[in-house]
C-alpha positions in Angstrom: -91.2 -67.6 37.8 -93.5 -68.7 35.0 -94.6 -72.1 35.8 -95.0 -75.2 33.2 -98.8 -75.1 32.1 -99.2 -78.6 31.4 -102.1 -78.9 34.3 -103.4 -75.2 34.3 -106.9 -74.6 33.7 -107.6 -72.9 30.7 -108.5 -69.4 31.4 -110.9 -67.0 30.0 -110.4 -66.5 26.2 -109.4 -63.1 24.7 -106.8 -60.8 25.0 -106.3 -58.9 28.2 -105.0 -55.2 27.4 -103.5 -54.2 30.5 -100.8 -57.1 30.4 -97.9 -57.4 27.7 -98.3 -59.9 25.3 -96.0 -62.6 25.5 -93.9 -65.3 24.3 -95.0 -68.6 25.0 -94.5 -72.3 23.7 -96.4 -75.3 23.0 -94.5 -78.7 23.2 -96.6 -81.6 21.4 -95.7 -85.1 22.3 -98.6 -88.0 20.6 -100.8 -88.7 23.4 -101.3 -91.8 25.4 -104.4 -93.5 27.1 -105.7 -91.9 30.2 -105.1 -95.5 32.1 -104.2 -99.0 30.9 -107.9 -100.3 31.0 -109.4 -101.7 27.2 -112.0 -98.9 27.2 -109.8 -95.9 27.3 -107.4 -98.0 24.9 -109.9 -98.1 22.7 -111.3 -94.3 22.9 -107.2 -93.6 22.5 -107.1 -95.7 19.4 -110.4 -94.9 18.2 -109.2 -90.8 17.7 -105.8 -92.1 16.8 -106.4 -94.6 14.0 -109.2 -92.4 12.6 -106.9 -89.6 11.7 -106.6 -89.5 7.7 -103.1 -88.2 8.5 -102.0 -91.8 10.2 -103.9 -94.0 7.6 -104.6 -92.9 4.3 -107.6 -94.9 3.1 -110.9 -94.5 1.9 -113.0 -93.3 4.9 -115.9 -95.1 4.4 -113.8 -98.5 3.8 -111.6 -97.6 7.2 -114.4 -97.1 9.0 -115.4 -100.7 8.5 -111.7 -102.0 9.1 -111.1 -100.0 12.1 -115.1 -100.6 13.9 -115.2 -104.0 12.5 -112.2 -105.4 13.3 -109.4 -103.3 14.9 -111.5 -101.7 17.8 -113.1 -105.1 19.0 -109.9 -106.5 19.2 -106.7 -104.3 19.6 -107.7 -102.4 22.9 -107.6 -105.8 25.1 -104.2 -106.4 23.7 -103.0 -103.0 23.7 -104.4 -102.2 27.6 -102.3 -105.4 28.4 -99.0 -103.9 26.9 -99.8 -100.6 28.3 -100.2 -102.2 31.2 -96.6 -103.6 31.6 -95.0 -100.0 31.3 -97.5 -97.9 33.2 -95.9 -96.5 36.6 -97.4 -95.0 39.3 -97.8 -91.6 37.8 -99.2 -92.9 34.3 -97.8 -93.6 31.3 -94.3 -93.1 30.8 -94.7 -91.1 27.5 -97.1 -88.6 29.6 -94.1 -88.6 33.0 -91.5 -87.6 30.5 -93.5 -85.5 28.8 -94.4 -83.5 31.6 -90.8 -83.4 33.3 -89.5 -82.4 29.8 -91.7 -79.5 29.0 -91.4 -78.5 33.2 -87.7 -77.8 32.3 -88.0 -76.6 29.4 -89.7 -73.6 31.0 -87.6 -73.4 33.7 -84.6 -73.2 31.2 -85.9 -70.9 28.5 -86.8 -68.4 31.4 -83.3 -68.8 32.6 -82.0 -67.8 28.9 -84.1 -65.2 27.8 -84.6 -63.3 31.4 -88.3 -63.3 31.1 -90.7 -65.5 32.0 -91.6 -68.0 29.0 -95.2 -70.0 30.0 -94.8 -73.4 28.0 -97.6 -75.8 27.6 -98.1 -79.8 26.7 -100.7 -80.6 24.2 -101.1 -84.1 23.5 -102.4 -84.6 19.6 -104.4 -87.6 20.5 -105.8 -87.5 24.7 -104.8 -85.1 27.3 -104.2 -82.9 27.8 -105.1 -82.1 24.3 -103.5 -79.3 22.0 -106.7 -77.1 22.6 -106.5 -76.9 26.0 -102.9 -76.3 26.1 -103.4 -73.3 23.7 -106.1 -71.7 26.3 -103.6 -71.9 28.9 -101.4 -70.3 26.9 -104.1 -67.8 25.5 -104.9 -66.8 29.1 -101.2 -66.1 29.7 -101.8 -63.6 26.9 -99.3 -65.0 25.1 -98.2 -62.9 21.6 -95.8 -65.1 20.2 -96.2 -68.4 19.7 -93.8 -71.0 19.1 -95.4 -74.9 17.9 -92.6 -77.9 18.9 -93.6 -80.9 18.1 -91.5 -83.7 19.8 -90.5 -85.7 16.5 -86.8 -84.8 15.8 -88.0 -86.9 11.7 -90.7 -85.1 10.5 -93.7 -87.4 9.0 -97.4 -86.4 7.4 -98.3 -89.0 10.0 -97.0 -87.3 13.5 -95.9 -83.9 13.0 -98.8 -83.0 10.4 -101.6 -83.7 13.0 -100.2 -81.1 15.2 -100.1 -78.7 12.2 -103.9 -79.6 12.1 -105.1 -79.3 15.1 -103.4 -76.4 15.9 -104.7 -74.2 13.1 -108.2 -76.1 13.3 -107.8 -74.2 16.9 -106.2 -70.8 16.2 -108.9 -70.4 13.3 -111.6 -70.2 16.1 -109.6 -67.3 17.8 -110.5 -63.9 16.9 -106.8 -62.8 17.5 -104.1 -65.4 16.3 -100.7 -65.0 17.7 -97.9 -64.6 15.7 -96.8 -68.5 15.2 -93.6 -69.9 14.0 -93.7 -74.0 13.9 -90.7 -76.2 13.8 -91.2 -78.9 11.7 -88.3 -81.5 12.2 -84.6 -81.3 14.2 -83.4 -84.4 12.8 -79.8 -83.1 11.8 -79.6 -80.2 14.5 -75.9 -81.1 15.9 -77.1 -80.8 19.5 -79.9 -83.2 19.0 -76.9 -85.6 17.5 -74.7 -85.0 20.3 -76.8 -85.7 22.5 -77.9 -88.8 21.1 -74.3 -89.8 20.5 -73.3 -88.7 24.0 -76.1 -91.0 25.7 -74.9 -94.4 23.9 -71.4 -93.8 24.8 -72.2 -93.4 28.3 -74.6 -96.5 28.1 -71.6 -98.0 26.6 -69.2 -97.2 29.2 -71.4 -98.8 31.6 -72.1 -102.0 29.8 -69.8 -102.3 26.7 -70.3 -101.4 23.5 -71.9 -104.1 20.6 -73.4 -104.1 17.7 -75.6 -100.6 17.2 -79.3 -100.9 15.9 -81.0 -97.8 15.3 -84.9 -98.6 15.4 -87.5 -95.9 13.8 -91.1 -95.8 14.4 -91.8 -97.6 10.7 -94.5 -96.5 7.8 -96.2 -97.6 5.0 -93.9 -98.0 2.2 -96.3 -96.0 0.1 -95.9 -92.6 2.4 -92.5 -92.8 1.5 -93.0 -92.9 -2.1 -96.1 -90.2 -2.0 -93.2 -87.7 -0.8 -92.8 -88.4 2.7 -89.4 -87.3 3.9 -89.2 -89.3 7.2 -87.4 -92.2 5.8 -84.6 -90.2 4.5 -84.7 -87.9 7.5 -84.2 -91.2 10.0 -81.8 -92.5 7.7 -79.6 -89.2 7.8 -80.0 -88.9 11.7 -78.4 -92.5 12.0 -75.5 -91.8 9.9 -74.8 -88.5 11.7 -75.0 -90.5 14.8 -72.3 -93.1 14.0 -70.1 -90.7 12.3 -69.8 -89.0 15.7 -69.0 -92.0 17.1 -66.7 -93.1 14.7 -68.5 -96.1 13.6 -67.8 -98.1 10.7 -70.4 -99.4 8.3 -70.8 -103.1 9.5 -71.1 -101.7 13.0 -74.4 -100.0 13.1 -77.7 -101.1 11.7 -81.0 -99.2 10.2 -84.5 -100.8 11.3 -88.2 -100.0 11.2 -90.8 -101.2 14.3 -94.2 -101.4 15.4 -95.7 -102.1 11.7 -99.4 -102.9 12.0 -101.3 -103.3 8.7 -100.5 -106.4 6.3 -99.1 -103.8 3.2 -95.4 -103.0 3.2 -93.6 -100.7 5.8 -90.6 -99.3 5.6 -87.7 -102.2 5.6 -85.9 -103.6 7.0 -88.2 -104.6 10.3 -86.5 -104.2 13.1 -87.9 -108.1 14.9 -86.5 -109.7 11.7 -83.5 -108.0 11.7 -82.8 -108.9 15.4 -84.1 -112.6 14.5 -81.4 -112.7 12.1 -78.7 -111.1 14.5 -79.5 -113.6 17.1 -79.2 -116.6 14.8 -76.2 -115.2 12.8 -72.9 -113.1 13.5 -74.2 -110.3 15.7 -75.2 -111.8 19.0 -74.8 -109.0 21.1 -76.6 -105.6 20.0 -77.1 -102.3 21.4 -80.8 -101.1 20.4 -81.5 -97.1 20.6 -84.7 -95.3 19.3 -83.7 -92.0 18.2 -87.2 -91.0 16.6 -88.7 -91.5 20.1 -88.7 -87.8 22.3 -89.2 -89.7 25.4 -89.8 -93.2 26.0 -93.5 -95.1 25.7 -95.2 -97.7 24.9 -93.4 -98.8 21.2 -89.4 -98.7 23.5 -90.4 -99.5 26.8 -92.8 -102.5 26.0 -91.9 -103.9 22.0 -88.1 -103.4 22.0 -86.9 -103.6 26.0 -89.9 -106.3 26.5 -91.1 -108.1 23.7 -87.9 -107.6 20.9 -85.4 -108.5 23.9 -87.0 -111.7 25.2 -87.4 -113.4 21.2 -84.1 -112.5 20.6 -82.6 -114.1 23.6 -84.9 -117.0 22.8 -83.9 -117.2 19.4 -79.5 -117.3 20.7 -78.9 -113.5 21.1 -76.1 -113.3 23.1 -77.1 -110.0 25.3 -79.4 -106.9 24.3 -79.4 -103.5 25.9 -81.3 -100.1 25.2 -80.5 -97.0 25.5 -83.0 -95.2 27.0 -84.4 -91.5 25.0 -83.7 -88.7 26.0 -86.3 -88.0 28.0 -86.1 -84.9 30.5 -82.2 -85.5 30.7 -80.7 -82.3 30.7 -79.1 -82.8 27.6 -82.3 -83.2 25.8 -83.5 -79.8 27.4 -80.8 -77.8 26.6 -81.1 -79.6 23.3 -84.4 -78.4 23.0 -84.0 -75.2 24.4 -81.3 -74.0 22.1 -83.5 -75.3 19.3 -86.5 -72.9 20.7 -84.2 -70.2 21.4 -82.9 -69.8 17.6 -86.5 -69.9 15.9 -87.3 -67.4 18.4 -84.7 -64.7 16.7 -86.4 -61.5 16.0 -88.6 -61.4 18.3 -88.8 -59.2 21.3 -87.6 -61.7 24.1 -84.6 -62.8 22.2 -83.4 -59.1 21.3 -82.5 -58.0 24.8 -84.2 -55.7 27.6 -84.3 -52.4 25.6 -87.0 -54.3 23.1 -89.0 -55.8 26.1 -89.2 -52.3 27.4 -90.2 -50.5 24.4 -92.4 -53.5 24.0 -94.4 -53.2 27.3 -94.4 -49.0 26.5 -96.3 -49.5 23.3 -98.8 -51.7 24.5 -99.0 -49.8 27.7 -100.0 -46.9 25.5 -102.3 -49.4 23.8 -103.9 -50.4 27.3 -105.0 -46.7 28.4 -106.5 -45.7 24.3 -108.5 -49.0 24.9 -109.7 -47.5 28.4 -110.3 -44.4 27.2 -112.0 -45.8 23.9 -114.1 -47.7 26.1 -114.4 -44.2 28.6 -115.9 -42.4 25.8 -118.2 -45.4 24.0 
């Protein structure tokens, strides 16, 4: 069986004519530090923050903000956070990440009878989208399918991995044919299975008032086009129309805001502020727009947003964890890949494979005899 390439090597570049071109994935999570020390915070932050995708400033003005100020000050802070949430094998967003895209492979081999290499690129860190795609590249992979793991699309996560793939791909002197999926947000699986994991949280410890918390934005993005806003919005009211929520039992918030200009409203700490001091003592908190869990659930909502509102009179606070490599969220996932993979070979059954593997077996011996002759 094809294994997860997450950790391979990459391989020698080009395509190798005596082996049938494939399909293959590449699953894209953000990217995390490569340990919770301040100077590989700040070389993580350093790549991240400098992305025009993420902020949207003059360069030359940023670069002052983010060398002057941010960098000399935010990695201490952050590598102290980090610290709090990093396990044994790293960074939770990097464990899950892995697991996920492990079974992922496992599972799209097990539904299209071939053997489906998928790789992890991180957009910021490693292991980055480049050397992901030369893993791939040496599993002469054909077909290529881009996931990025942000069910909401935004200019600011899943447009970096646009980037950075194609910044790649333009440097290969065959590109594979690609198909990217941009956002899942309203895909009913992805809602089932959101649905499905709070009402087993709640079955274990009761069910309260339900706060759904999104990565937030600058309030600009929003009005420049962005759709993420509207997307998160729609995912939440999926989410408690399949479980039968009413109105004044589920809440829409926005976290882990950084510069001083509006974000997207309302903030999820003032909204739990306002819980805690008001009618809603006891709240359920789940981060849909999160793939697998990290630094902005694990650390801000389960640590930070949980102690100030039990400071401030909250009653009791539980997360529900994301989906992480629950097997919900790979067959989720897998589905997902499985239906923008229609057309091609691997999805149209054996006879395709086969005629697939005859033609380029034909293909291998003219380029042996080609190269016989030259």
């Amino acid at each position: 069986m094809q294994q997860y390439l997450g950790t391979t090597p990459p391989g020698p570049g080009g395509y190798q004519h005596d082996v049938r071109g494939r399909l293959g994935v590449l699953v894209v999570n953000l990217g995390t530090p490569d340990s919770p020390t301040p100077k590989d915070v700040r070389k993580f932050l350093a790549r991240f923050l400098w992305d025009p995708r993420v902020i949207e400033m003059s360069r030359p003005l940023w670069w002052l903000i983010l060398h002057g100020v941010i960098l000399r000050i935010r990695p201490r802070r952050s590598a102290h956070a980090y610290a709090q949430v990093w396990t044994p094998a790293g960074s939770p967003l990097m464990v899950y990440s892995r697991q996920l895209a492990d079974a992922l492979a496992g599972d799209l081999t097990r539904e299209l009878g071939d053997d489906v290499p998928v790789a992890l690129g991180m957009t910021y860190g490693n292991p980055s989208i480049e050397s992901a795609l030369a893993a791939l590249q040496a599993a002469n992979v054909r077909r290529l399918l881009v996931l990025p793991l942000y069910p909401q699309y935004s200019a600011t996560s899943t447009g970096p991995v646009f980037d950075q793939v194609g910044k790649v791909l333009s440097r290969w002197r065959w590109v594979p044919e690609i198909r990217f999926i941009g956002q899942y947000h309203d895909e009913g699986p992805y809602i089932d299975a959101i649905a499905s994991s709070i009402l087993e949280h709640w079955h274990t410890h009761g069910s309260k008032h339900l706060v759904f918390s999104f990565h937030g934005l600058p309030e600009r993005y929003l009005l420049a086009g962005d759709p993420y806003f509207c997307q998160c919005h729609k995912t939440a009211r999926l989410v408690a129309t399949s479980l039968g929520l009413q109105k004044d039992e589920w809440t829409v918030s926005f976290q882990s805001r950084v510069t001083r200009e509006t974000w997207l409203k309302p903030y999820t700490d003032e909204i739990l502020a306002s819980y805690a001091a008001g009618a809603h003592k006891r709240v359920t908190v789940v981060c849909p727009g999160f793939a697998t869990d990290c630094l902005e659930t694990l650390e801000e909502i389960v640590l930070r947003n949980r102690a100030d509102f039990l400071t401030l009179g909250g009653e009791e606070f539980d997360y529900v964890p994301a989906l992480n490599a629950s097997s919900a969220h790979v067959s989720t996932l897998t589905q997902l890949l499985v239906r923008h993979a229609q057309g091609w070979p691997e999805t149209s059954g054996s006879r395709d494979l086969a005629a697939l593997a005859k033609t380029e077996g034909l293909t291998a011996e003219r380029a042996r005899a080609r190269g016989a002759l030259g």
